[in-house]
C-alpha positions in Angstrom: -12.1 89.8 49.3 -10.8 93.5 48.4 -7.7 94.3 48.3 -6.8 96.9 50.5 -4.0 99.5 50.1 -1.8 100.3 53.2 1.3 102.3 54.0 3.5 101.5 56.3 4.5 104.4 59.0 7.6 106.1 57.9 9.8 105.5 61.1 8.3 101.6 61.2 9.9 101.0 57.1 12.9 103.0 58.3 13.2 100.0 61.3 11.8 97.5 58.9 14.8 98.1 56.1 17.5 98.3 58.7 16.0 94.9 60.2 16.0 93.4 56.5 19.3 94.7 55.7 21.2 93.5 58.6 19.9 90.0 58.3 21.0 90.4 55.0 24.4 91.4 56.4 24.2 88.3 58.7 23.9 85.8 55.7 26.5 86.9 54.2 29.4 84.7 53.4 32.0 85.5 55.7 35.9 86.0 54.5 38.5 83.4 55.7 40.9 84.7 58.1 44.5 84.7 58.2 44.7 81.8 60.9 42.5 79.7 62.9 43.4 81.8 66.0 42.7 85.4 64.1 39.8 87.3 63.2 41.9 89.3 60.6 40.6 88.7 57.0 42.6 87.2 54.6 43.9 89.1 51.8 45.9 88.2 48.1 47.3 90.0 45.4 47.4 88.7 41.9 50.3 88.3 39.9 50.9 89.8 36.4 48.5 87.8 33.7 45.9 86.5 36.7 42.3 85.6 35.4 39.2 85.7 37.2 36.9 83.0 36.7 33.4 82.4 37.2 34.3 78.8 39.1 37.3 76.6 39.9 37.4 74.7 37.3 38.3 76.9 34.8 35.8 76.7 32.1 34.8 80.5 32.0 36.6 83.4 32.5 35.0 86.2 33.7 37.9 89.1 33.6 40.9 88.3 32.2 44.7 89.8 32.6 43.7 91.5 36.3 45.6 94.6 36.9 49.0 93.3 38.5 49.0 93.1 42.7 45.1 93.8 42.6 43.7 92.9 46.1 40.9 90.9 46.9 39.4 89.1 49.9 39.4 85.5 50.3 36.0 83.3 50.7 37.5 80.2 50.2 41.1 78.2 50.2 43.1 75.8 48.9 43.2 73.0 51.5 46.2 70.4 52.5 48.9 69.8 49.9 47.1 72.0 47.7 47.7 74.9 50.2 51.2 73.9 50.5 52.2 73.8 47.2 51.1 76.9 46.1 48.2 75.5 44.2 44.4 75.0 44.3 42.0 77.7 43.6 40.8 80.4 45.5 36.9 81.9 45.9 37.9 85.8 45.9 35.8 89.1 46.4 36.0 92.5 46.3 34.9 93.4 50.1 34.8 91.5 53.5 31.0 91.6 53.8 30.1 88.8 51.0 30.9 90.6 47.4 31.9 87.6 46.2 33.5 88.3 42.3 35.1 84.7 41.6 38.1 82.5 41.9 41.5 82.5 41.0 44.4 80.1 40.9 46.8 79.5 43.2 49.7 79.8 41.0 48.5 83.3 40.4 48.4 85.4 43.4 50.1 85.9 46.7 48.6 85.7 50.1 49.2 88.8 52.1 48.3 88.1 55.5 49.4 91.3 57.5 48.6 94.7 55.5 52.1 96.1 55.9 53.5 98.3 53.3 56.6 100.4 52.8 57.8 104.0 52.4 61.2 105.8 51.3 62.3 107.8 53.6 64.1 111.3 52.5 66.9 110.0 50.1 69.2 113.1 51.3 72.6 111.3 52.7 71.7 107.6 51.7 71.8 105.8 48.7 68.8 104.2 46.7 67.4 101.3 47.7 68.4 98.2 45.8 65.8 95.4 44.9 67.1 91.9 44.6 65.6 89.1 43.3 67.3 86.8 45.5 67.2 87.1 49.2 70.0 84.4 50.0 72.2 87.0 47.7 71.2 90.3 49.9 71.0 88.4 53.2 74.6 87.4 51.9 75.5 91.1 50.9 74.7 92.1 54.6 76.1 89.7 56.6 79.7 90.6 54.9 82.1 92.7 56.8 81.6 97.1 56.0 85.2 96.6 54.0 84.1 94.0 51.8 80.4 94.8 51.1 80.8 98.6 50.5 82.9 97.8 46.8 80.4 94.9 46.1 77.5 97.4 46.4 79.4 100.0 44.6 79.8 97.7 41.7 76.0 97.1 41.6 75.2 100.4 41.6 78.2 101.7 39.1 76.6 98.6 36.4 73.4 100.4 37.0 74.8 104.0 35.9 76.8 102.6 33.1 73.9 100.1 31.4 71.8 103.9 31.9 74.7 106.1 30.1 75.3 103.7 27.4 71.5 103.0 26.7 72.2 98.8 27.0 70.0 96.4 28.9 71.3 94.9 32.0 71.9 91.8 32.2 69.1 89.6 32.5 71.0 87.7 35.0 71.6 90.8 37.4 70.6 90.2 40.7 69.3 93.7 41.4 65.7 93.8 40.0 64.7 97.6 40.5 66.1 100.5 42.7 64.5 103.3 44.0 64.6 106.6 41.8 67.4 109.0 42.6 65.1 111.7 42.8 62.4 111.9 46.1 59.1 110.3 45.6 55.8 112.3 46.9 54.1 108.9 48.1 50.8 111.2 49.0 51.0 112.7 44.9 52.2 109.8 43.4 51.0 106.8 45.3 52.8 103.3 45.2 51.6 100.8 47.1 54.7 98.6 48.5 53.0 95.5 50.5 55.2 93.4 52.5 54.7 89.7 51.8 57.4 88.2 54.1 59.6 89.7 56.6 63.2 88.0 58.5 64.5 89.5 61.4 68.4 89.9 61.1 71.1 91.4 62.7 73.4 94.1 59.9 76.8 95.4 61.6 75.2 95.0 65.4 72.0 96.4 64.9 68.5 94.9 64.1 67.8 95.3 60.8 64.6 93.3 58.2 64.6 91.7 55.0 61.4 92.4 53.4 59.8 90.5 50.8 58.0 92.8 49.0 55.8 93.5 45.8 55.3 97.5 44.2 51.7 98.1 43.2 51.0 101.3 41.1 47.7 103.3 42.1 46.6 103.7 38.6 46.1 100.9 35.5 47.6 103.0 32.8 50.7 101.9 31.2 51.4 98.4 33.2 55.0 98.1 32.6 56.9 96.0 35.2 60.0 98.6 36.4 62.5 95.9 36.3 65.8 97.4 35.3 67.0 94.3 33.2 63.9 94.4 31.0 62.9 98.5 30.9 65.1 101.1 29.8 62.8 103.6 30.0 62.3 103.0 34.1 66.3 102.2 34.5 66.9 106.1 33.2 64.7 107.7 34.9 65.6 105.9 38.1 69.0 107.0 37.6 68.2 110.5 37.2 68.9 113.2 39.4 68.1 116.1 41.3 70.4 118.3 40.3 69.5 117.4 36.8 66.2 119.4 37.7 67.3 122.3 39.3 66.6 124.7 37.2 63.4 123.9 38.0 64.1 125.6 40.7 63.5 129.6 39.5 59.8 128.7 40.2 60.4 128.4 43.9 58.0 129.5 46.5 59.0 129.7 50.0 56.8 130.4 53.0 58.4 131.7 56.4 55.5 131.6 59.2 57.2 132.8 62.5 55.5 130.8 66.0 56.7 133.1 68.8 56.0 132.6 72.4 54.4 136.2 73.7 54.2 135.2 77.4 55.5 138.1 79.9 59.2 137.2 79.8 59.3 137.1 75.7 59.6 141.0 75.3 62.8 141.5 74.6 63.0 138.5 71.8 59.6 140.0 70.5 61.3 142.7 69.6 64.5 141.3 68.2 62.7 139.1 65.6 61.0 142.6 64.7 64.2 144.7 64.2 65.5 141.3 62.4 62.2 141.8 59.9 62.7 145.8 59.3 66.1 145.0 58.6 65.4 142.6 56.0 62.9 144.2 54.4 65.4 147.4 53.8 67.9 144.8 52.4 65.4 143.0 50.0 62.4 145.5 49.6 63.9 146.5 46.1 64.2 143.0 44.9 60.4 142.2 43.6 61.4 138.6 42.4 62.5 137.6 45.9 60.1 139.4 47.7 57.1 137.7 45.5 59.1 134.4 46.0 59.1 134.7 50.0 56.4 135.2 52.0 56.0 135.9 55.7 53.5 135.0 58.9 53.4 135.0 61.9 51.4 133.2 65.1 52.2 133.7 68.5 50.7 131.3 71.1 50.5 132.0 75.0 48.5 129.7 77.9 45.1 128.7 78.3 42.2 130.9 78.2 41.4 129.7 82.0 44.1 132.0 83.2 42.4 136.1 83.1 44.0 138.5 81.1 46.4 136.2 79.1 43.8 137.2 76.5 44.4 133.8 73.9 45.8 130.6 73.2 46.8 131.1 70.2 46.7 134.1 67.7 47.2 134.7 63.9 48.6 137.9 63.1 48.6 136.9 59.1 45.5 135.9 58.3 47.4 136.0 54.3 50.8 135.7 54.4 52.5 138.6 53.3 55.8 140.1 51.5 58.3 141.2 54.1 57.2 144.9 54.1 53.9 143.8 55.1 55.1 141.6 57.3 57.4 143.9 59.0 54.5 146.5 59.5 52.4 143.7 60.9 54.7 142.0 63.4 54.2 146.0 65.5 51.2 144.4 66.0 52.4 141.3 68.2 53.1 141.7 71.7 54.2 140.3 74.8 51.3 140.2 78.0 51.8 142.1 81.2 50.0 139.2 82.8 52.4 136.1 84.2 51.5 132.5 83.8 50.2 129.9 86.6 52.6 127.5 85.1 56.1 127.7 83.8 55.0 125.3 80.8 53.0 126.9 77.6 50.9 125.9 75.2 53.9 125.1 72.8 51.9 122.6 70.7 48.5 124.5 70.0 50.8 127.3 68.5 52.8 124.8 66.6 49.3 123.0 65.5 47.5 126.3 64.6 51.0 127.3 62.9 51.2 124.1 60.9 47.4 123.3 60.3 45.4 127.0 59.6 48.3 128.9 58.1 47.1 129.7 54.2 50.2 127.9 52.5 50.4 129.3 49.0 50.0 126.1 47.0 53.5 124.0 45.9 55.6 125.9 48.3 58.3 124.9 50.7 57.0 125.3 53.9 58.8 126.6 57.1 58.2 127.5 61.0 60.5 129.2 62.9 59.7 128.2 66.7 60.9 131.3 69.2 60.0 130.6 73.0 61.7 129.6 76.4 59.6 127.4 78.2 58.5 124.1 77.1 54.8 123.0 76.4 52.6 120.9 78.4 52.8 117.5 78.8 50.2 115.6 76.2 48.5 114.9 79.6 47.9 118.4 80.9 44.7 119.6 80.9 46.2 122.9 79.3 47.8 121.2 76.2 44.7 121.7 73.8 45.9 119.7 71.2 46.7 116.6 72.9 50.1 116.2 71.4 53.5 115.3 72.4 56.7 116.0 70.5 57.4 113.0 68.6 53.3 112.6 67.6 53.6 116.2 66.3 56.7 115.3 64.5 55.0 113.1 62.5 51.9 115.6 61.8 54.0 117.7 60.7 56.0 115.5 58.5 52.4 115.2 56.7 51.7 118.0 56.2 55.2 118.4 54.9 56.3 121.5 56.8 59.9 121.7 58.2 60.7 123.6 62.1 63.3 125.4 63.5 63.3 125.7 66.5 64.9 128.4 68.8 64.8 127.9 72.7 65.7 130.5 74.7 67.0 129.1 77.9 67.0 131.0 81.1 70.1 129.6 83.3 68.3 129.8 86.5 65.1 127.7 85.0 67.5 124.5 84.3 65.1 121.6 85.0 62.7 123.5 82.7 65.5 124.3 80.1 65.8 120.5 79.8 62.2 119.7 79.5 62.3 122.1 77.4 65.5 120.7 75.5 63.4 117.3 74.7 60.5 119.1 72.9 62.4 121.8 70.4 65.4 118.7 69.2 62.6 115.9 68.1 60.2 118.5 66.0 63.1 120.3 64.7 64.4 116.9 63.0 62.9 117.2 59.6 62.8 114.8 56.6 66.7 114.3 55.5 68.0 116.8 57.9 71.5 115.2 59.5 71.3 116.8 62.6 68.2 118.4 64.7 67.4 122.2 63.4 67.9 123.3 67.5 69.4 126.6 68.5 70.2 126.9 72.7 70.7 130.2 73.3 71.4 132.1 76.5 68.4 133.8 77.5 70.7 136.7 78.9 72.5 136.9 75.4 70.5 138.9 73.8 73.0 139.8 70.5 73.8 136.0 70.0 70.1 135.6 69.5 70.1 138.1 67.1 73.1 136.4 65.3 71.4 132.8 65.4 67.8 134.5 64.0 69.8 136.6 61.2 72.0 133.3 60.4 68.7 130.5 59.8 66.6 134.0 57.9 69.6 134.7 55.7 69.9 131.2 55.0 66.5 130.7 54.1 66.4 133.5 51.7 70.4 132.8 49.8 68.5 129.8 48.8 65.4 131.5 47.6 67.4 134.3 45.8 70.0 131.9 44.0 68.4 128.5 44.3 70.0 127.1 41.5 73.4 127.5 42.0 72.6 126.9 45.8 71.3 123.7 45.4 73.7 122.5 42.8 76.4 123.5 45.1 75.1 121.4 47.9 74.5 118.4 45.5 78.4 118.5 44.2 79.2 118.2 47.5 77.3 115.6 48.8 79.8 113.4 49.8 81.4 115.8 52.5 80.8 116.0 56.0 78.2 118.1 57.1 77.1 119.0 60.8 78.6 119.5 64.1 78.1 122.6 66.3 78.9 126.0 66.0 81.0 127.4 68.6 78.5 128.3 71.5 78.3 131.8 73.0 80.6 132.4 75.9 78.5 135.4 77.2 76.9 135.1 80.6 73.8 136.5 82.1 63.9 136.3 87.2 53.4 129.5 91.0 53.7 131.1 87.2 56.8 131.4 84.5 58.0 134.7 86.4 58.7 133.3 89.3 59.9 129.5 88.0 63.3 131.6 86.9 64.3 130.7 90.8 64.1 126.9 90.6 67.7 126.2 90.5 69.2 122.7 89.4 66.3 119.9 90.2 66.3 117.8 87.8 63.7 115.4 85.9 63.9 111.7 85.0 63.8 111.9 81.5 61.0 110.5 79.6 60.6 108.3 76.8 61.5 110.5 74.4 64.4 111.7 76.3 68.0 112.7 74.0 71.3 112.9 75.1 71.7 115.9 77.3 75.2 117.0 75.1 74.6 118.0 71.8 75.5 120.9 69.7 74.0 124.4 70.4 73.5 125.2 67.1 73.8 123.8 63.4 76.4 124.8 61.4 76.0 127.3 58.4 76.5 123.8 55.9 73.6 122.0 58.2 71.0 124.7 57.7 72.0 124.8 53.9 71.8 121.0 54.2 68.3 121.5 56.0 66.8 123.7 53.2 68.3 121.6 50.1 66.9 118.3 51.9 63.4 120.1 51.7 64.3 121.0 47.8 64.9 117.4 47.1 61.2 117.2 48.5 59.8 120.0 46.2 61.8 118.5 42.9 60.6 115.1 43.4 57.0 116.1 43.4 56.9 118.8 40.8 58.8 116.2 38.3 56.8 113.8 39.4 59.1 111.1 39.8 57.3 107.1 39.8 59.2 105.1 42.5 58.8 101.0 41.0 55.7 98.9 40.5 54.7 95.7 39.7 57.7 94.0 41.2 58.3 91.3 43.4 61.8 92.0 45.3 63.7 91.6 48.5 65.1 94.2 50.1 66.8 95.5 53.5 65.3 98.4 55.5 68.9 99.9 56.2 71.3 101.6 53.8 73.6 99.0 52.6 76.2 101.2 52.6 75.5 102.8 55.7 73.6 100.9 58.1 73.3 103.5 60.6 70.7 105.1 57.8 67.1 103.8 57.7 66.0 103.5 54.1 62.6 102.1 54.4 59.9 103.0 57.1 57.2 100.0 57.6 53.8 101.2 57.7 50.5 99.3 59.1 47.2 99.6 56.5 44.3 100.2 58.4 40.8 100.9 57.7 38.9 103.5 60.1 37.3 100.6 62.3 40.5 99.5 62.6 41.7 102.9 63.6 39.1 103.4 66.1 39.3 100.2 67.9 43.6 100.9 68.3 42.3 104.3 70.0 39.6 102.2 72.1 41.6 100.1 73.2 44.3 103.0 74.2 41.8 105.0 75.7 41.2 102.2 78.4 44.7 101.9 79.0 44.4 105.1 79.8 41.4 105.3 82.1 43.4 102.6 84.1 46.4 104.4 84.5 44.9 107.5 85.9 42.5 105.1 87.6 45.1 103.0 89.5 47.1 106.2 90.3 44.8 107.3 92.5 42.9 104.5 93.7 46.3 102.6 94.4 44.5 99.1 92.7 46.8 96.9 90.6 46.7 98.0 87.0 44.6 95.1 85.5 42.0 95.6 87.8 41.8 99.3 86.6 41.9 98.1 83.6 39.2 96.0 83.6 37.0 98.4 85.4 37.5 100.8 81.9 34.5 101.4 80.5 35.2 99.7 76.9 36.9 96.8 78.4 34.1 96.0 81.2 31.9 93.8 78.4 35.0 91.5 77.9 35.8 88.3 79.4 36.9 89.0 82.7 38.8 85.6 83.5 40.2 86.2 80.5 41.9 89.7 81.7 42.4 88.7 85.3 44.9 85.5 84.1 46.2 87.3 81.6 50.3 87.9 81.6 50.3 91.5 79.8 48.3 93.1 77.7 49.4 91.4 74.3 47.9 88.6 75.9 44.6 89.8 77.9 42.6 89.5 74.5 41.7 93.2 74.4 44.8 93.7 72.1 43.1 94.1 68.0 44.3 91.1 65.9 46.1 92.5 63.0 48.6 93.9 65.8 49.5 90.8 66.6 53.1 89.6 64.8 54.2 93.1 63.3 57.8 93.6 63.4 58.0 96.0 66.1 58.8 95.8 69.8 55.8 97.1 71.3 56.0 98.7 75.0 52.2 98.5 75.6 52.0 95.2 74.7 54.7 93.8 77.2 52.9 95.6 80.0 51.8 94.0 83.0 51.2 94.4 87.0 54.9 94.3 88.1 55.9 96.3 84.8 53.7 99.0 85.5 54.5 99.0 89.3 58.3 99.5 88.4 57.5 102.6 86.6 58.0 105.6 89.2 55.4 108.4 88.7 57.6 110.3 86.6 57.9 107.1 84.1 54.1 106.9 84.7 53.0 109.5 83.6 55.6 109.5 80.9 53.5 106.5 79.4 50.2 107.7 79.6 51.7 111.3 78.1 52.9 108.8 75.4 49.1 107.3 75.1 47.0 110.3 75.0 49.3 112.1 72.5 48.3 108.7 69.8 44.8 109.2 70.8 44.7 112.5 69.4 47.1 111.5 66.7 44.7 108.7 65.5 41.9 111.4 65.6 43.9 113.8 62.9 44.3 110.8 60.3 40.7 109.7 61.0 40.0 113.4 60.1 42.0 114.1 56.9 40.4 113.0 54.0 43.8 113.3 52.0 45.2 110.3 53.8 42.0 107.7 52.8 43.0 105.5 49.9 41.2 102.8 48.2 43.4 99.7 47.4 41.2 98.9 44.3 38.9 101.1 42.0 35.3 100.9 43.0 36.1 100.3 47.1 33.1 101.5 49.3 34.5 104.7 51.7 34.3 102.1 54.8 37.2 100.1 53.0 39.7 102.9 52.4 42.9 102.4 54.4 45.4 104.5 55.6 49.3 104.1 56.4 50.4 104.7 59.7 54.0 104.2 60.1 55.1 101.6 63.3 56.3 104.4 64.9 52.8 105.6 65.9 51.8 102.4 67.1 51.1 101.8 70.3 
């Protein structure tokens, strides 16, 4: 017979080889998961000196001394008292789709069964974290009374300074393995992995508070040295450096002002305050060429939606560069309130604030400011006006990322009081920055024009002391660290018209506060000491990353998420690993919750039935569902959320929760629900938050933290 030559059809070999491949896929070996009743893979980390080997008994090693806390998949596991006592071997591989690499003992890893890690929060106003060996000794160290554990700490930390000053080895005995550098680490520049292992619920001077058993994994192989204070003198001095040690650093400062001003009908009068406030400071400083190449200005303004004729945009950049204040100043003539009124009182805060924060051209390693001028408040997350999706506290967090600090000043019309405190619940949350003791709010009198000025001039004057002496600024700030900063300054005393126009004639209704509601009495405004505070907390930021400070790594410690000096201070933020998939089926699962809210609010049906008339959830089991007694339990809930150590509002809900809820508190939730949606969608988007956990991971396996607090 001839042979006969054939080929196949281009689309059929396409179909053919994506057949082939998934079977392949199917074979596979599968992973192990964390418990019988998860789908969740199981994970380890190896300790320092692991081997892998090419089978379990030992006989041939196939890489040996593994890069410490390296993390692999598990294919197979120790069994019965092997499991228990922490021996056995385990089949390991690089991937959850059947790389198997080899196996590894027992005695040489740990399991991590929930990929929760840690981050530092800003170290302005707390002390460093302390890393014990021991976590009878810490969980002793908390549960003593303020009196009596504030000198025992102090004695910890004082044998820490004096084994660093007198260049002697701590005592190999001393129950605090590592601390936290002195100086701010840049997690995104300098990545440290801190996985928790372990967590214990416990209660520290009334509050809730965690002890965490963790382990610190470096990002990169070079130089393995284990940062325990007791054994490395090099890693105890430079985790007892300083900031102020560094501030001379500071003559290289760049610092970028971009002005976000509301230019709806009523803003006129503002408009031009913020201009005269520019002209003015450009006369003052136009002769200084250092500051004025050290400072640079923009400016968006942001109105309504483009549905509304003649409002002309949503948002508008009037610095496509940013510029030096004379610049500026001439470009600013340029910005300009409209002549047409609004349909709604509330703006599109939030796409000005997103556009401000996300397109502005930041000059590279500069601190980065907004300046928020308006007197309404934006649209709820919900609203089909609020472009971006976002909600305050969501677009706190963006912004955080991004690492760009807000002021905010709200003009407040006295007649427009229930908008005023809608209003009030936006500008506080996005004006807390990173180490900031107090909320970065101004409330000022819409009918007091001068104390406007005075508030404007005060934060800009500020802003550029620290630019023009940054040095002696900062140092000052640092010696005084210990005093009290904060409070109010004294608020003015001077007194003062369907769209924002005509919402000026409200009068007193009020609105049940939402979720992210604060207490209704605060201060006005921040003292001068709390905006100098403000601006040295964001040069903490800036020195830590430009000395590029290393926080601790290859460790295994316990430590406490609260300040254990201060326990009203959060030290350590827990954050969730999570790969894409994993990302999209939290927002999948969010997005049905969200079709049956808005479903059951105007069909009147009990909220499971909405929800398991949603789109994405209509495939499940619907028995399942129906019996279910709240969402944590209706099986549509992802399995590595289940068991984190947070108290989660979505997953207690249920029929005769959700039937409490007025529609205020309603809509409140589902606000809350769409604003993580779109929250989920900008880390799916940035590239700069994918990491891999080992070198050589396929893009599909690259996680990203997101911190509890964006859970839903």
């Amino acid at each position: 017979m001839n042979a006969k030559c054939f080929s196949l059809n281009p689309f059929i070999a396409i179909i053919l080889a994506t057949v082939l491949s998934s079977s392949a896929y199917a074979d596979a070996k599968a992973p192990v998961n964390v418990d019988e009743n998860s789908k969740v893979p199981l994970r380890i980390l190896t300790r320092p000196g692991a081997n892998l080997y090419s089978d379990n008994t030992g006989s041939s090693v196939k890489k040996s001394n593994l890069p410490t806390f390296s993390s692999y998949f598990v294919y197979t596991r120790p069994t019965g008292e092997q499991l228990g006592a922490g021996g056995g071997w385990y089949e390991v591989g690089s991937d959850d789709k059947g790389t198997v690499q080899g196996w590894i003992k027992g005695d040489d890893l740990f399991e991590w069964k929930q990929t929760m890690c840690l981050t530092y929060t800003h170290p302005d106003g707390r002390s460093p974290v302390l890393m014990f060996e021991d976590d009878e000794y810490l969980k002793t160290l908390v549960e003593m009374n303020k009196d009596t554990r504030t000198p025992s700490v102090d004695n910890l930390y004082a044998s820490i300074e004096k084994a660093s000053a007198s260049k002697e080895a701590l005592a190999q005995d001393f129950p605090v393995i590592s601390m936290e550098p002195k100086m701010a680490v840049d997690n995104k520049a300098n990545f440290t992995l801190m996985p928790i292992l372990d967590h214990k619920v416990i209660e520290f001077e009334g509050r809730e508070a965690r002890l965490l058993d963790i382990v610190a994994v470096s990002s990169t192989e070079s130089d393995r040295k284990s940062s325990d204070l007791r054994t490395n003198t090099d890693y105890l001095n430079a985790a007892t450096d300083t900031s102020a040690n560094h501030a001379k650093n500071l003559e290289d400062l760049k610092i970028d002002v971009v002005w976000c001003i509301d230019t709806t009908r009523s803003m006129g009068p503002y408009i031009q305050r913020v201009k005269q406030l520019t002209s003015d400071i450009s006369k003052n400083i136009s002769s200084d060429n250092e500051l004025t190449s050290r400072v640079m200005f923009g400016a968006w303004a942001y109105r309504d939606s483009a549905e509304i004729q003649g409002l002309e945009y949503v948002t508008k950049n009037f610095t496509p560069e940013l510029m030096k204040i004379d610049d500026f100043s001439k470009a600013l003539e340029e910005v300009k309130e409209t002549t047409v009124d609004s349909v709604t009182y509330d703006e599109d805060v939030f796409s000005g604030l997103n556009d401000a924060v996300e397109k502005t051209k930041w000059r590279d390693n500069s601190i980065r400011i907004v300046i928020l001028v308006g007197d309404a408040p934006g649209h709820q997350a919900g609203h089909k006006w609020n472009v971006t999706k976002f909600d305050a506290a969501t677009f706190r967090q963006v912004a955080d990322q991004k690492k760009v600090n807000i002021y905010t000043l709200h003009i407040a019309p006295p007649k427009a009081k229930k908008y005023n405190k809608i209003a009030q619940r936006q500008f506080r949350p996005l004006s807390l920055n990173p180490g900031n003791i107090s909320e970065m709010y101004w409330n000022i009198n819409a009918t007091d024009l001068k104390n406007f000025e005075t508030q404007s001039a005060r934060l800009t004057e500020s802003i550029l002391s620290f630019a023009k002496n940054a040095v002696s600024e900062f140092k000052a700030i640092s010696d005084n660290s210990t005093s009290q900063i904060g409070g109010a300054a004294e608020p003015s005393t001077s007194s003062s018209g369907g769209g924002e126009m005509a919402a000026l004639e409200d009068g007193d209704e009020d609105l049940t506060q939402s979720a992210n509601a604060v207490p209704a009495k605060k201060p006005d405004a921040p003292t001068d000491e709390a905006i100098k505070q403000s601006v040295h907390a964001a040069l903490v930021t800036w020195l830590g990353a430009n000395a590029n400070v290393e926080p601790p790594r290859d460790i295994e410690a316990w430590v406490v998420d609260k300040d254990l000096k201060e326990s009203t201070r959060q030290s350590l933020d827990v954050n969730l690993l999570m790969t894409k998939t994993q990302l999209d089926s939290i927002t999948t699962l969010l997005q049905s919750v969200l079709e049956a809210g808005e479903t059951n609010q105007v069909s009147g049906e009990d909220f499971f039935t909405s929800l398991q008339a949603a789109s994405a959830v209509a495939a499940r089991d619907p028995d399942k569902l129906a019996n279910a007694q709240s969402i944590g339990s209706s099986g549509l809930v992802p399995d590595f959320l289940n068991n984190l150590p947070y108290k989660s509002r979505l997953m207690e809900m249920n029929n005769e929760l959700w039937e409490s809820f007025g529609p205020d508190e309603q809509n409140a939730f589902l606000t809350s629900i769409e604003s993580k949606i779109n929250a989920y969608k900008a880390i799916h988007d940035d590239s700069s938050l994918w990491i891999p956990l080992n070198e050589g991971d396929d893009a599909s396996d690259y996680v990203a933290a997101v911190s509890l607090e964006l859970l839903p």
